[in-house]
LUMTOR-664808 format. One line per 8 residues: number of its first residue (from 1); their letters; for each residue x, y negated, z of C-alpha. Coordinates in steps of 0.1 Angstrom, whole numbers, plus 2048, in hexadecimal, padded with zeros to 3 digits. Example, Ala and Ser with C-alpha at 12.3 -4.5 7.8 and 13.67 -1.06 7.14 Angstrom:
// residues 2
1> as> 87B 82D 84E ~ 889 80B 847 $
// end
This chain:
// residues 352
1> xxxxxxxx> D27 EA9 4EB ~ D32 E9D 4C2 ~ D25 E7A 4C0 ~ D1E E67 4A1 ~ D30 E46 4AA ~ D29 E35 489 ~ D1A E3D 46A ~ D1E E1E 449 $
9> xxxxxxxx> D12 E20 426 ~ D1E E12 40C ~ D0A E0C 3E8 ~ D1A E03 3C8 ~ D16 DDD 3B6 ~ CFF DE7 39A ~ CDB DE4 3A6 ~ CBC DF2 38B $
17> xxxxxxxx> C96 DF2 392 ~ C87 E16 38C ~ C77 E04 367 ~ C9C DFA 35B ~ CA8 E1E 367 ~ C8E E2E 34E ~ C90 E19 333 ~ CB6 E23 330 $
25> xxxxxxxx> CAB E47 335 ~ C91 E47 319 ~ CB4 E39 302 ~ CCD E4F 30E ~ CBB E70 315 ~ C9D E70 2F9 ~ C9C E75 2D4 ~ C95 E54 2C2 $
33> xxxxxxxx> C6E E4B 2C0 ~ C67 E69 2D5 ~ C48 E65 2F0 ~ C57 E5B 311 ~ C37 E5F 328 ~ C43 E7B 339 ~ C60 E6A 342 ~ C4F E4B 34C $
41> xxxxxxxx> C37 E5E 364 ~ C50 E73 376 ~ C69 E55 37C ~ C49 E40 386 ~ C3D E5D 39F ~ C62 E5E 3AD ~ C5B E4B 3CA ~ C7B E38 3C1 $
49> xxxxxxxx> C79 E0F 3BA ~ C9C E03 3B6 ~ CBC E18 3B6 ~ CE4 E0C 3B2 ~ CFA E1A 398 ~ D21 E18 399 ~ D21 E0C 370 ~ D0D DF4 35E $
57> xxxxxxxx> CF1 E03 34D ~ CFC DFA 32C ~ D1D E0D 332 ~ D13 E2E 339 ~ D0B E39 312 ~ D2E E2E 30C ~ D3D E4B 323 ~ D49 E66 30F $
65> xxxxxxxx> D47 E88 324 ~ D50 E94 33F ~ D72 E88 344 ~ D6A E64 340 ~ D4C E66 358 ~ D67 E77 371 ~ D7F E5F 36F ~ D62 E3F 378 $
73> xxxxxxxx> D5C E59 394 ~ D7D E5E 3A3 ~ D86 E37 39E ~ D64 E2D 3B1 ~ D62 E48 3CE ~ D85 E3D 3D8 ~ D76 E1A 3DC ~ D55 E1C 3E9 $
81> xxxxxxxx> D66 E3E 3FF ~ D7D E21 410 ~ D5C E08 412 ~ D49 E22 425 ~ D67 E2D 43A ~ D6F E0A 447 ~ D4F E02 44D ~ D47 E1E 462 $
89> xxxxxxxx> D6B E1D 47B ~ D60 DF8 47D ~ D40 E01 48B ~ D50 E1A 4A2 ~ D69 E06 4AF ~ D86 E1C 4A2 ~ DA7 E17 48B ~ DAF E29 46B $
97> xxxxxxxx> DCA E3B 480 ~ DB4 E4C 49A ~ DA6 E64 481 ~ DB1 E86 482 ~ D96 E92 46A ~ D8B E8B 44B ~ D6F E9E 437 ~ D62 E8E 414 $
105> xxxxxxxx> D47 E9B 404 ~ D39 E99 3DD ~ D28 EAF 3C3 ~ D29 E93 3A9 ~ D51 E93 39F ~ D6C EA4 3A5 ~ D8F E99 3AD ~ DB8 EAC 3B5 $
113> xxxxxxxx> DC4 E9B 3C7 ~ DA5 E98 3D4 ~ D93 E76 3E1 ~ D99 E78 405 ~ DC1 E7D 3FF ~ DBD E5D 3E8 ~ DAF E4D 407 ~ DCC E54 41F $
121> xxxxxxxx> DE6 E3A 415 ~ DCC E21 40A ~ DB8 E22 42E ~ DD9 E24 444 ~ DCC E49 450 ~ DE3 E59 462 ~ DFD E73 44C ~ DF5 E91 45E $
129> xxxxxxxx> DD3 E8B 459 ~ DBB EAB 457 ~ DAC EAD 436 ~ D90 EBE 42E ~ D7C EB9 405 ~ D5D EC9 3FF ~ D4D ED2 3DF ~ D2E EE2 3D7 $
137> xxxxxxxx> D11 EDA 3F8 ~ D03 EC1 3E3 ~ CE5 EAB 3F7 ~ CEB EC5 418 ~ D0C EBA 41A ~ D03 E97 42C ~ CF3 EAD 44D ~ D0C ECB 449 $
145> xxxxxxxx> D2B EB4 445 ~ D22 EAA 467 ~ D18 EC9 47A ~ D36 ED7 46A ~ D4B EB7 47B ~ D3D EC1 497 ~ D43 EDF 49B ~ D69 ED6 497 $
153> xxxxxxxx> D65 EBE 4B0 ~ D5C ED4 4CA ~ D79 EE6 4CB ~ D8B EC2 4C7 ~ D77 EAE 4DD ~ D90 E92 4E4 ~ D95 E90 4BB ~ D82 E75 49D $
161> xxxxxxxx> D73 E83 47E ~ D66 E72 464 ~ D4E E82 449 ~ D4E E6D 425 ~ D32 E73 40D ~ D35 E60 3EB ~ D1D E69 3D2 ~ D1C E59 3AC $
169> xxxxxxxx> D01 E6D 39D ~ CFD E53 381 ~ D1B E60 36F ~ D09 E82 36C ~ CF2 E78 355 ~ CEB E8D 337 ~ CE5 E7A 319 ~ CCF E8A 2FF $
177> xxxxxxxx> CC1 EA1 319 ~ C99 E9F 317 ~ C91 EBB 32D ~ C7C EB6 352 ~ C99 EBD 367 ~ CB0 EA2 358 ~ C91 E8A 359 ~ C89 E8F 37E $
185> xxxxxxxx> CAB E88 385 ~ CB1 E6D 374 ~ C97 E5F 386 ~ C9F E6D 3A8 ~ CC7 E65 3AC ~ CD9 E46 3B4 ~ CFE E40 3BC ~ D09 E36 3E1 $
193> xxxxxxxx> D1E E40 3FD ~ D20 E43 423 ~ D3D E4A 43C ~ D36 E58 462 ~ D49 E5A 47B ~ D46 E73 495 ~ D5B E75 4BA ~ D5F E93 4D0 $
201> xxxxxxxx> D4C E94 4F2 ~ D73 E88 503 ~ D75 E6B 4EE ~ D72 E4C 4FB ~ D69 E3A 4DA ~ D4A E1C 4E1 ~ D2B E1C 4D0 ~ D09 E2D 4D9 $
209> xxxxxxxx> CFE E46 4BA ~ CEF E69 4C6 ~ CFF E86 4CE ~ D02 EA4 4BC ~ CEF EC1 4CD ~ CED EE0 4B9 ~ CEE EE8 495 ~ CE3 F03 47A $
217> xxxxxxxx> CE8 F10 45A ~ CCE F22 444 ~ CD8 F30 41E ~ CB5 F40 411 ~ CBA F61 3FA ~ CB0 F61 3D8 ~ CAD F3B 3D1 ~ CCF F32 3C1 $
225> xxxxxxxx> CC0 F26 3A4 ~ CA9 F0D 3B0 ~ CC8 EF1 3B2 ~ CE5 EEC 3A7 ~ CF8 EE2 38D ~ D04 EF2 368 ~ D28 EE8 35E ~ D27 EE3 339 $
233> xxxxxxxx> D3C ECF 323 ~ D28 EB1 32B ~ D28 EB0 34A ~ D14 EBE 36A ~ CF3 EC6 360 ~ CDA EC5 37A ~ CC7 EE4 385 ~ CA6 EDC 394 $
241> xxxxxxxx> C88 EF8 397 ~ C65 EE9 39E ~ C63 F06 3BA ~ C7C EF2 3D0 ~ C5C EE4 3E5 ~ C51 F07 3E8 ~ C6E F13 3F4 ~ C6C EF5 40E $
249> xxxxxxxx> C46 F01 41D ~ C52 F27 41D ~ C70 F22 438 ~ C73 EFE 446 ~ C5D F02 45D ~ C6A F25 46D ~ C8D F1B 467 ~ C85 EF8 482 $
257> xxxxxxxx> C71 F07 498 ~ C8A F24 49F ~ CA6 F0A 4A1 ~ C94 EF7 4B8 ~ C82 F11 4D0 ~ CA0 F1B 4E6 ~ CA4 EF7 4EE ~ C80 EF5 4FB $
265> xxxxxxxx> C78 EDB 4DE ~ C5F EDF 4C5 ~ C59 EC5 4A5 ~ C40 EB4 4B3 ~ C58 EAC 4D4 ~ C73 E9C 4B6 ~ C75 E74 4BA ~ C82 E70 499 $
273> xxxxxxxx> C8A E82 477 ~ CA6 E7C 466 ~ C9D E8B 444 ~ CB4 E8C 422 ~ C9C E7C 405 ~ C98 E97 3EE ~ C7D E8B 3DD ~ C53 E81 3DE $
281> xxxxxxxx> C4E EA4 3DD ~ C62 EB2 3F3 ~ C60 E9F 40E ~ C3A EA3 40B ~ C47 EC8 40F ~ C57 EBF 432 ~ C3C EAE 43C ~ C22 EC6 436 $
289> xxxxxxxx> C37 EE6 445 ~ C43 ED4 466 ~ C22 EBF 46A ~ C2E EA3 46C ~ C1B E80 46F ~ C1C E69 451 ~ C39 E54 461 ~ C4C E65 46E $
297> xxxxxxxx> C64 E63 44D ~ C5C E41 445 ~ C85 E3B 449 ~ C8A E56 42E ~ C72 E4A 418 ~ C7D E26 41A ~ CA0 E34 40E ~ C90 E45 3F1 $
305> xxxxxxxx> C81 E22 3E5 ~ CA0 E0F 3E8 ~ CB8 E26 3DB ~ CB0 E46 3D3 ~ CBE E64 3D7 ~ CDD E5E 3E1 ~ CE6 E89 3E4 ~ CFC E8F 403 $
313> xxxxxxxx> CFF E6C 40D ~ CDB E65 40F ~ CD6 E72 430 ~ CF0 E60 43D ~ CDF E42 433 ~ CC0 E49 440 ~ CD6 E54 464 ~ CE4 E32 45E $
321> xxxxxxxx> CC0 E22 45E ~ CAF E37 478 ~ CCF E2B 48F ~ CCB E05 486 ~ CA9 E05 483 ~ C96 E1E 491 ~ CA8 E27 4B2 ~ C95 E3C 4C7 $
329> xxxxxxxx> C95 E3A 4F1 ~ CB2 E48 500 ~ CB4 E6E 506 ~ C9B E75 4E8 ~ CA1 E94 4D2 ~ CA5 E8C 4AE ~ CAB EA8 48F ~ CC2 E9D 473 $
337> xxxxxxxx> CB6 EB3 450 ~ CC3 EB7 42A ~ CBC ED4 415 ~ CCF EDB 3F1 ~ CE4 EF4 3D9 ~ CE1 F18 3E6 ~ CC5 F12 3EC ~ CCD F0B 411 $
345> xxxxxxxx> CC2 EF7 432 ~ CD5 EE0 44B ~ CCA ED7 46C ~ CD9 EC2 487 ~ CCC EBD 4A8 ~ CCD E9A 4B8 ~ CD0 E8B 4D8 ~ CC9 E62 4D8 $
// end
């Protein structure tokens, strides 16, 4: 079987408390004078303490459009992409040279070339490195970058991928935006990163992270516009529907249990949830559909406070902290989850 041999993440220098976060929110993105107890109250109910940012705060009204918040992007996923790549082939006990695939992954920038060819020369990958940049998953892509390394591997099983998340959603802020959406997410989203690095089931590569048993994909119909982004002049401009919870309770629950049945497991039988941080509400969502006891995402909540939302690297940091710190015994099933754009569902089966 796939095996996650390492997983690192990687945070930028800038670190805010939620308080200084919303005071330069009430500057940047409300009129002048105008009541800010809205936006108080939803970044207060965030569930989010402190969160890193890849700019001073003070240097974020000074970015003018798009194109300037793009180039910080490119510039910054190159580096922190190279942080979180060494760090994780250091974990695994592996060389720049032994990777044959390389997926990065981002829905807050854009980049031709993109970041992962930026990468090759600058990490020592090899030339005929395969390449593979995806655009568009948004916070799914952290579980489907894996299950879709995996399913590679399979056919490779002597082969190393690695799957690169960098995420700056900082530089998407939307100044002089008052409306709910850009308020919950700029109190939601932080900036980070996170590299893993998964080996086929004939690789003889050290380290102990689970195995990769099964995976699944689920797009739901008619609920495109729930997330997302709209491209503008500005910028990307979040899309966020308050029914995304609902849409959470409708299907999570039938979507698991289905995944799980034919391997004689049901949720109750999983040792422990890897879950992407999507917010208080929804994972009060995934809590109440799966039935889950109380604790059983402390790890992802714990994220949420100390960083945020970190999109499609935030589950690799919370994989990162259920491996460190929250190991399970030997031989226990786990189930690795992110939801986002689509509005879609990624599941990845476990084996610790």
């Amino acid at each position: 079987m796939t095996r996650i041999a390492a997983v690192h993440g990687v945070l930028p220098p800038y670190r805010h408390t939620q308080a200084e976060i919303t005071d330069m929110t009430a500057r940047a993105c409300l009129p002048q004078g105008a009541d800010r107890r809205l936006l108080d109250r939803v970044h207060a109910n965030a569930g989010v303490r402190t969160r890193h940012t890849v700019l001073p705060l003070e240097q974020y009204a000074g970015l003018d459009g798009f194109g300037a918040a793009n180039d910080v992007f490119i510039g910054a996923a190159v580096e922190l992409g190279a942080e979180a790549i060494r760090g994780a082939l250091h974990k695994a006990g592996l060389r720049p040279c032994d990777v044959d695939l390389l997926m990065f992954t981002s829905v807050t920038g854009i980049a031709a070339p993109s970041v992962d060819a930026r990468l090759v020369g600058r990490l020592g990958l090899r030339p005929d490195v395969k390449r593979l940049p995806v655009f568009g998953l948004g916070c799914v892509a952290g579980a489907a970058g894996i299950a879709r390394l995996h399913d590679y591997l399979l056919g490779r099983p002597g082969q190393v991928a690695v799957l690169l998340s960098v995420e700056l959603c900082s530089l998407t802020l939307q100044r002089d935006d008052p409306t709910p959406a850009n308020m919950v997410a700029t109190g939601l989203f932080g900036d980070g990163a996170a590299a893993a690095v998964l080996v086929g089931g004939d690789h003889p590569a050290p380290g102990d992270g689970p195995e990769v048993l099964d995976t699944r994909s689920r797009l739901y119909p008619d609920t495109g516009h729930v997330m997302g982004w709209d491209i503008r002049g500005s910028g990307f401009t979040v899309v966020l529907d308050p029914a995304v919870p609902d849409v959470v309770r409708r299907h999570l629950a039938g979507d698991v249990g289905g995944f799980l049945e034919p391997h004689g497991l049901k949720p109750k039988d999983i040792a422990r949830w890897v879950c992407h941080p999507g917010g208080p509400k929804v994972l009060e969502a995934v809590t109440e559909a799966l039935t889950l006891p109380e604790e059983a995402l402390d790890v992802t909540r714990r994220s949420l406070a100390e960083t945020g939302n970190l999109s499609s690297s935030s589950v690799l940091h919370v994989l990162r902290d259920t491996m460190e710190q929250r190991r399970p015994e030997p031989g226990s099933p786990g189930l690795l989850l992110a939801m986002g754009p689509g509005f879609c569902c990624e599941l990845v089966l476990l084996r610790w």
